[in-house]
FITOR-333101 format. One record per residue (C-alpha): x, y negated, z negated; residue number from 1; residue in three letters. Coordinates in Angstrom, 2 decimals. Layout:
# FITOR-333101
- X, Y, Z, NUM, ALA
...
//
This chain:
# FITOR-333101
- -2.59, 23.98, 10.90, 1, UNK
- -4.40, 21.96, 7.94, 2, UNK
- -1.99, 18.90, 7.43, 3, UNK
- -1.75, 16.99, 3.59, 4, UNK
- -0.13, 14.08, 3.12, 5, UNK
- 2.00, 13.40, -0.18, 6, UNK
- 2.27, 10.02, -1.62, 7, UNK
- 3.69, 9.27, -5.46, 8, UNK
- 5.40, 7.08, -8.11, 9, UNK
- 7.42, 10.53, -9.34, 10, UNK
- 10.66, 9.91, -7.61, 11, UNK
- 12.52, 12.61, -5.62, 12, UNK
- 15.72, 12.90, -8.60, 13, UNK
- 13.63, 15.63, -10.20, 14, UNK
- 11.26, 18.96, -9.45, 15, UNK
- 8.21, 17.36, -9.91, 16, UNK
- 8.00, 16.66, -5.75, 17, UNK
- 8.80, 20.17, -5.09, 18, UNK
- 6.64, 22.04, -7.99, 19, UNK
- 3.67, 19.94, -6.31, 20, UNK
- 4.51, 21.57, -2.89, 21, UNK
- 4.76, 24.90, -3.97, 22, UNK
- 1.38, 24.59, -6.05, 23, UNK
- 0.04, 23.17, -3.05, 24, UNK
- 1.63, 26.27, -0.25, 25, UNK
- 0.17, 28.85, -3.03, 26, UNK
- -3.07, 27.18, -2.67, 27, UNK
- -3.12, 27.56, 0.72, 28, UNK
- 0.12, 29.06, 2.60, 29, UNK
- -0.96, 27.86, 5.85, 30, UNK
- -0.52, 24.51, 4.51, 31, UNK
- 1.71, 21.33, 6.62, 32, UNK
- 3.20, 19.29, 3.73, 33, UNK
- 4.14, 15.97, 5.21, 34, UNK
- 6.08, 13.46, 2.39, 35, UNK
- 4.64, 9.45, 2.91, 36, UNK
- 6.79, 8.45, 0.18, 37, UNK
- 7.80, 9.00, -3.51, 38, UNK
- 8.99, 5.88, -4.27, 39, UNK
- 5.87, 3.43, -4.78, 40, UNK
- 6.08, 1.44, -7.61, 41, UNK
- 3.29, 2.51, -10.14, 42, UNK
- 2.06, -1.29, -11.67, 43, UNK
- 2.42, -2.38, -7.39, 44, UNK
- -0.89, -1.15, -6.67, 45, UNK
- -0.96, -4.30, -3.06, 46, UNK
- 2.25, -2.33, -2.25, 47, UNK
- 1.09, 1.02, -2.62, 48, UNK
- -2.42, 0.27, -0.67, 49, UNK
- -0.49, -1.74, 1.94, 50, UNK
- 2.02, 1.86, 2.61, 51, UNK
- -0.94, 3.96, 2.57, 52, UNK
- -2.98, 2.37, 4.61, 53, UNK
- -0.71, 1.89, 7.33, 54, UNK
- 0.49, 5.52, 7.15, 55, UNK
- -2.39, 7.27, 6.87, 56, UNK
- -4.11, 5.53, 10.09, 57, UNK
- -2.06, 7.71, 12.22, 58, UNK
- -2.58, 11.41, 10.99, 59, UNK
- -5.62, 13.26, 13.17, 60, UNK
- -8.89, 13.79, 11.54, 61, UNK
- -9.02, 16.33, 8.61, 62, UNK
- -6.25, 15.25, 6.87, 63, UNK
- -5.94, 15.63, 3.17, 64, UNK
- -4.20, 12.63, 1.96, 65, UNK
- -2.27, 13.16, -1.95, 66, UNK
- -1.83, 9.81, -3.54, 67, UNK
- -0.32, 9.73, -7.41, 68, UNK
- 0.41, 6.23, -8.61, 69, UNK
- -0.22, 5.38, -12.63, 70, UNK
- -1.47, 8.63, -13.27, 71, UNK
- -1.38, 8.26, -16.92, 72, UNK
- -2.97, 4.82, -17.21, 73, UNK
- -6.38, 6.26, -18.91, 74, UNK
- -6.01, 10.21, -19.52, 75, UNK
- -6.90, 11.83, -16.57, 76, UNK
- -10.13, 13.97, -16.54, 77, UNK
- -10.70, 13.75, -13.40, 78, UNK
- -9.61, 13.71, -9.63, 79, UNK
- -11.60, 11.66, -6.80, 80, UNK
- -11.76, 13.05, -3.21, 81, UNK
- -12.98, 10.29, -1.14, 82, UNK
- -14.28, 11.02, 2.67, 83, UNK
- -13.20, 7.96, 4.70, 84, UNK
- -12.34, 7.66, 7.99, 85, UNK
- -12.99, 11.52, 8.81, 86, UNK
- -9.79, 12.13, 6.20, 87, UNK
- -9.59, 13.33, 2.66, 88, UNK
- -8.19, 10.29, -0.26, 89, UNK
- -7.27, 12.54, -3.28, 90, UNK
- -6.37, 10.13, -5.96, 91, UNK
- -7.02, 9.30, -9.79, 92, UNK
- -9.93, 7.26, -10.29, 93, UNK
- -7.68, 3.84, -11.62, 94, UNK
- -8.46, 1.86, -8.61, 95, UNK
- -6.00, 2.80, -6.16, 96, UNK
- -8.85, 4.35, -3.89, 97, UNK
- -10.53, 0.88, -3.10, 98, UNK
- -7.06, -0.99, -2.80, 99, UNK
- -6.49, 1.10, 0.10, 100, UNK
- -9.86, 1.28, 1.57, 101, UNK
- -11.62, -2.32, 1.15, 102, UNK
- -14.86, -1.04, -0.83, 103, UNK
- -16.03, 1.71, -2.02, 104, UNK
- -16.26, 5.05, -0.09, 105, UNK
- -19.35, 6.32, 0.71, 106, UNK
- -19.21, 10.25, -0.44, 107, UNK
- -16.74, 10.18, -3.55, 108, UNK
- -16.43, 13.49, -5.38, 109, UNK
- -15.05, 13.79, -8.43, 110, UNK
- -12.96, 17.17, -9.57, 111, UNK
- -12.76, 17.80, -13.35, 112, UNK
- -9.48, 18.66, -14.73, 113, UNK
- -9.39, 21.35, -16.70, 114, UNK
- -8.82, 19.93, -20.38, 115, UNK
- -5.78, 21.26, -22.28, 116, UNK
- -3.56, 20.22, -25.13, 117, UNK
- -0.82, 19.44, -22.27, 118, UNK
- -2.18, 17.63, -19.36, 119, UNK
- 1.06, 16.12, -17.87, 120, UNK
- 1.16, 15.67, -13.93, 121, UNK
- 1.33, 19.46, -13.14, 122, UNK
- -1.38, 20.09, -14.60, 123, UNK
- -3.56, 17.86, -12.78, 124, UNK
- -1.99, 18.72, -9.39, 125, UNK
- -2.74, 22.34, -9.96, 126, UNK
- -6.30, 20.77, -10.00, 127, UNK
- -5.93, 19.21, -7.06, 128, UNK
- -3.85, 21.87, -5.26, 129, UNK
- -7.34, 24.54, -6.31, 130, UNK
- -9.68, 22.72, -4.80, 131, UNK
- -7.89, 21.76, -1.61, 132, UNK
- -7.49, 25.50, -1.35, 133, UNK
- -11.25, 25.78, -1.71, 134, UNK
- -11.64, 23.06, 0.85, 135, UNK
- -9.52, 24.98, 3.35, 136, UNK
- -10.82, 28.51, 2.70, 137, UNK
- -14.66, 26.98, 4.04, 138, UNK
- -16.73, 25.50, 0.51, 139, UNK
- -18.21, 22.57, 0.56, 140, UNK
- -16.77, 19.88, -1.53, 141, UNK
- -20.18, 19.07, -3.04, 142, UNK
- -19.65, 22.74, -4.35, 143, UNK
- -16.55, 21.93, -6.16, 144, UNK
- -16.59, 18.17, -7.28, 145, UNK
- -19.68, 16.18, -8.39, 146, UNK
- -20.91, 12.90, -6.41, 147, UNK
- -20.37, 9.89, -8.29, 148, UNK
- -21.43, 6.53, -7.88, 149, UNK
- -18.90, 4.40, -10.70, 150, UNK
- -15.62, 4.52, -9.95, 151, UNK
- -13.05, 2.00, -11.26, 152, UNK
- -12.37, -0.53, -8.17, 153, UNK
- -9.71, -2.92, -7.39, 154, UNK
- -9.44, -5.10, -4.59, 155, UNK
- -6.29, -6.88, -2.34, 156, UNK
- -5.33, -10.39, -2.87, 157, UNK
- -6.48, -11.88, 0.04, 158, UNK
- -4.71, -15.27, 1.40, 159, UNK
- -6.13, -18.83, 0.08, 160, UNK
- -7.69, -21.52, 2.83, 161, UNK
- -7.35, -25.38, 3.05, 162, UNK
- -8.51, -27.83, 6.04, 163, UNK
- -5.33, -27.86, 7.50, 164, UNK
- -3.40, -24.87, 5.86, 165, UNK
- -3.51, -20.89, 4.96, 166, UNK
- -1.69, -19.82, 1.80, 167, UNK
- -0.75, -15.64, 1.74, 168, UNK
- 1.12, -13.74, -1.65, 169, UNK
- 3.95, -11.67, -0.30, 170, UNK
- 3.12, -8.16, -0.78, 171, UNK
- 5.81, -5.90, 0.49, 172, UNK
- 9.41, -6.27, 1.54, 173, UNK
- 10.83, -3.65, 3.37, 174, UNK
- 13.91, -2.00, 3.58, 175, UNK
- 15.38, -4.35, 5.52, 176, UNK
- 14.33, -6.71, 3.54, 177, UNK
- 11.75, -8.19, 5.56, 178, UNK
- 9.34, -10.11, 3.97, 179, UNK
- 5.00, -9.51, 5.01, 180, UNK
- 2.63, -11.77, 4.11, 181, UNK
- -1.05, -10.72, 3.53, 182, UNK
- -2.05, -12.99, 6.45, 183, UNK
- -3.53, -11.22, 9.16, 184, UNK
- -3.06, -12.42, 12.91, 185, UNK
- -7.35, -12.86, 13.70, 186, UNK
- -7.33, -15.19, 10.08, 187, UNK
- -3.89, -17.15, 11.12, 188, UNK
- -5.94, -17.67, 15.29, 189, UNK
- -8.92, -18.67, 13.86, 190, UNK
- -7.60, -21.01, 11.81, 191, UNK
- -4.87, -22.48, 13.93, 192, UNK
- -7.34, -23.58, 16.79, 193, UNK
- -4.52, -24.01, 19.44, 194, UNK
- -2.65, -25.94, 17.39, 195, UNK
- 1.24, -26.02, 16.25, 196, UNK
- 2.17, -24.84, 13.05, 197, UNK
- 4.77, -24.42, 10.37, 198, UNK
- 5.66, -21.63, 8.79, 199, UNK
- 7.10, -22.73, 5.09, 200, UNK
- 8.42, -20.22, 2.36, 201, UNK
- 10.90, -22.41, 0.51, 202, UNK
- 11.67, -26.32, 0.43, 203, UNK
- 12.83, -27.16, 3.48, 204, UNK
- 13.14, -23.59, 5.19, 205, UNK
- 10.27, -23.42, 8.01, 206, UNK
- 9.52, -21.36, 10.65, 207, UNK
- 7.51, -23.47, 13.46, 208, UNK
- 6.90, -20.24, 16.27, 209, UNK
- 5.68, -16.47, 16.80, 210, UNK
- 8.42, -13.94, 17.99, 211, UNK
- 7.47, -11.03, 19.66, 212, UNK
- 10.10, -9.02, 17.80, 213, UNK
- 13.07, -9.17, 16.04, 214, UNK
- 15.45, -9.41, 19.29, 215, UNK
- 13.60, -12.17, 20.44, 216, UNK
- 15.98, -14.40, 18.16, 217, UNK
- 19.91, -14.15, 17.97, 218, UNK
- 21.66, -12.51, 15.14, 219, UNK
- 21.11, -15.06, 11.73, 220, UNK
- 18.06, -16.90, 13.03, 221, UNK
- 14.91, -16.57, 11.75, 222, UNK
- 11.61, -15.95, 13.03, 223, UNK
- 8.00, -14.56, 12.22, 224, UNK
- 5.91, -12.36, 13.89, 225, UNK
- 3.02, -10.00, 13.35, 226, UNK
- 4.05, -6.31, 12.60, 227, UNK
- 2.60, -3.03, 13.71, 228, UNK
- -0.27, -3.46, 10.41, 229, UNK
- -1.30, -6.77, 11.75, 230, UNK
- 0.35, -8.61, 8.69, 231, UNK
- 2.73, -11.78, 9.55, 232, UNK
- 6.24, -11.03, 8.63, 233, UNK
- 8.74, -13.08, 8.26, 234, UNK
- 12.77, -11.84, 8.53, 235, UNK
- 16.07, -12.77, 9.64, 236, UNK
- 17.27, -10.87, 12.94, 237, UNK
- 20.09, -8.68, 11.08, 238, UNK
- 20.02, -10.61, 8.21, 239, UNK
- 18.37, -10.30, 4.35, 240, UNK
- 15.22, -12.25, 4.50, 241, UNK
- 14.28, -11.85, 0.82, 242, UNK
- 17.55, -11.82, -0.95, 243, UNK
- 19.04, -15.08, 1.16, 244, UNK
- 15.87, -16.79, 0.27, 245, UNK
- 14.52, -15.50, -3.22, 246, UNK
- 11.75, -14.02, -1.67, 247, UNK
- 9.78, -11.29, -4.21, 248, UNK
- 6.78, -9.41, -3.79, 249, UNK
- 3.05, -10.30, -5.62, 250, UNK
- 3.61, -8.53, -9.12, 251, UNK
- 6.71, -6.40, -7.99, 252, UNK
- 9.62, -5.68, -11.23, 253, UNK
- 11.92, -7.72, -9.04, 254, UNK
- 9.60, -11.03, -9.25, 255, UNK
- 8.84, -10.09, -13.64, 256, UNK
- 12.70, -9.75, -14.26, 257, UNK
- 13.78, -13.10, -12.32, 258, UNK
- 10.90, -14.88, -14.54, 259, UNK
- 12.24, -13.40, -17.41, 260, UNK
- 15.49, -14.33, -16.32, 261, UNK
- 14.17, -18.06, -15.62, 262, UNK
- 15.21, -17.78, -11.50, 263, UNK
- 13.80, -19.64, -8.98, 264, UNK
- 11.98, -17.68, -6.84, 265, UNK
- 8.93, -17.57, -4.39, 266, UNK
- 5.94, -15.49, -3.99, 267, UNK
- 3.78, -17.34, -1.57, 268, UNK
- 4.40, -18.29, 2.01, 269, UNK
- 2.07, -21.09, 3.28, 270, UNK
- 1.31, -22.49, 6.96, 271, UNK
- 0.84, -26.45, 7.84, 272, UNK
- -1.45, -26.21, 11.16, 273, UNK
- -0.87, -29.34, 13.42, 274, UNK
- 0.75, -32.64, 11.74, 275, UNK
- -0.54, -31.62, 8.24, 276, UNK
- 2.68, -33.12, 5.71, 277, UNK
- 4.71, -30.20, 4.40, 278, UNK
- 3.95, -30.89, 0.36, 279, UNK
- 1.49, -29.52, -2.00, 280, UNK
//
């Protein structure tokens, strides 16, 4: 059974979730809808690329992977479908494609939308929801999109390097509010060299070890440890990491309104290898 994957910024308080799924099972009956989320943030394009690319890792090969975030930036003409990975990306062409994948696909089709005088989201799914259909009843995508070699691309912060200290923007805090850090475990080795380190994300709060999970400290303490993507985290074992501390993600609406707001608050975490003075 062909499996798609459904990712937006449309919320789940309306139809628009379910009107995509049932454009999508007319397409092709046969079809396994599975929801990532509908709940990504559509100016959060770090957060979006950091869900999707950690989610989509795990579904088998063949997998046609729905992504709608800032649909409406630029009017959309057009729909990309993006081999990577031996999967399907099916996204607008606003830079979300690269975010997720680190540069730029190989094969990228693009689908033409059908113009009309009322191109909302609907209509561009039904686009979408056609030529998956297509896909799945045996054409060749290169019969149905066109190969293009301009797309708009975007790229991940990536973390800042001293002598004696790595810098990383927060880019997603979870549910829990957890708080990762786009440091990744080979950058924060290589740089450490053996040596000890400090962890600091606010005056005077450090972290100075790795846990191997979140029961590896007792309830209120804090630790750090690298999650299932590879990214350092930092939390509080059953506490509120982010809210305690004032913690927001790179360019999320929390971090804009508590600038507007004038708020102290913190976007970076940075960490002091060996007996490097905790300033800057």
């Amino acid at each position: 059974m062909p499996i798609a994957t459904l990712s937006t910024d449309i919320g789940t308080i309306d139809y628009l979730s379910g009107a995509i799924k049932g454009q999508l099972l007319t397409a092709h009956p046969a079809l396994n809808i599975v929801d990532v989320t509908h709940t990504l943030s559509p100016s959060n394009y770090q957060q979006t690329a950091y869900i999707c690319s950690n989610a989509y890792k795990y579904f088998p090969p063949g997998t046609l992977h729905i992504l709608i975030i800032n649909l409406f930036e630029t009017s959309p003409d057009k729909v990309l479908f993006a081999e990577y990975n031996n999967q399907y990306i099916i996204c607008p062409d606003n830079g979300i494609l690269t975010m997720i994948t680190g540069a730029k696909p190989e094969k990228v089709y693009a689908v033409a939308v059908q113009p009309g005088s009322n191109i909302g989201t609907l209509h561009y799914t039904q686009t979408v929801a056609k030529a998956i259909g297509k896909i799945l009843g045996g054409t060749s995508i290169t019969d149905i999109g066109q190969p293009v070699n301009h797309i708009v691309e975007k790229y991940p912060l990536r973390s800042t390097i001293g002598t004696n200290w790595i810098e990383g923007q927060i880019i997603f805090i979870d549910h829990f509010e957890n708080v990762v850090v786009n440091i990744t475990r080979e950058e924060f080795e290589e740089h450490r060299k053996g040596r000890d380190f400090k962890i600091e994300f606010m005056r005077g709060e450090v972290i100075s070890s790795l846990s191997e999970n979140y029961a590896a400290v007792s309830p209120g303490e804090k630790l750090a440890w690298f999650n299932a993507s590879g990214l350092l985290e930092i939390a509080i074992n059953k506490g509120n990491m982010a809210g305690l501390f004032g913690l927001y993600s790179y360019a999320s609406e929390a971090a804009q309104s508590a600038a507007m707001h004038h708020k102290y608050f913190y976007q970076t975490v940075r960490i002091y290898f060996e007996s490097q003075r905790l300033e800057e």
